[in-house]
C-alpha positions in Angstrom: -130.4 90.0 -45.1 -129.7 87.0 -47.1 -127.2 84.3 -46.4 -126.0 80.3 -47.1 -126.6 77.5 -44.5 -122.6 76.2 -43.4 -123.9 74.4 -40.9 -127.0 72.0 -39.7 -126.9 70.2 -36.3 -130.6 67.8 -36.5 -130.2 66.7 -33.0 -129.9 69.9 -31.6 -132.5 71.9 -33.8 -129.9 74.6 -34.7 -127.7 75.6 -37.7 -125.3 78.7 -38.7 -125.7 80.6 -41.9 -123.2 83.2 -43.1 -124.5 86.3 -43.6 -123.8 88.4 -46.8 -122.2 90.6 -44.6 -119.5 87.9 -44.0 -120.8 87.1 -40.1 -122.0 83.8 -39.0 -125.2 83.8 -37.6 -127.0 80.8 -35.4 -130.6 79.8 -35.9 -132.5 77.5 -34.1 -135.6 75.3 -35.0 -138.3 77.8 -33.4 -136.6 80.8 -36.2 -137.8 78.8 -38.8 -140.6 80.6 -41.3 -142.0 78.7 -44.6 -140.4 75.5 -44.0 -139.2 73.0 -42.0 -135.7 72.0 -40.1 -135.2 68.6 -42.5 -136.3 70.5 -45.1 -132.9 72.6 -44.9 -129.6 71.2 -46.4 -125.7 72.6 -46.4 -125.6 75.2 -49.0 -129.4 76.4 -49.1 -130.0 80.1 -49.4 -132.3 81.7 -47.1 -132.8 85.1 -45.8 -132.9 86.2 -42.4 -133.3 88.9 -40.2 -130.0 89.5 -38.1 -129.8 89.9 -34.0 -127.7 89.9 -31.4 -128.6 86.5 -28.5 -126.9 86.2 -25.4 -123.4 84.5 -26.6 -123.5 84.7 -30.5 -125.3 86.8 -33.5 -128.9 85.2 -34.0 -130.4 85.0 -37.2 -134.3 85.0 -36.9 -137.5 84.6 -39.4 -135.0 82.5 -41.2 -136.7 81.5 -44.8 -135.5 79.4 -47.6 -135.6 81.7 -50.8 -137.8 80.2 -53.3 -136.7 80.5 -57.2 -139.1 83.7 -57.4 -136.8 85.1 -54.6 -133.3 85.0 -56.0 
């Protein structure tokens, strides 16, 4: 699935993306794939592959897409 990052929290090691699908998703620092955390801003799009955690919809294997992506 693909997606935008809304939101980044450094400290914590997590972020949401909204999913194409119009669901937010969290992601934390471990999810990452291709890059790293303070590589990511606000706005980047990535794709992702979409779960279900404990208390929220995950987003894991998150990746950046590159310009040969989009």
């Amino acid at each position: 699935m693909t997606g935008t990052i809304t939101e980044l929290h450094a400290m914590r090691g997590t972020g949401f993306v909204e999913g194409d699908d119009g669901k937010t998703y969290l992601f934390r620092r471990h999810d990452l794939r291709d890059c790293w955390f303070h590589e990511l801003t606000v706005g980047t799009k990535v794709t992702f592959v979409p779960g279900t955690g404990m208390r929220s919809l995950d987003a894991a294997e998150l990746r950046p897409q590159r310009q040969a992506d989009a």
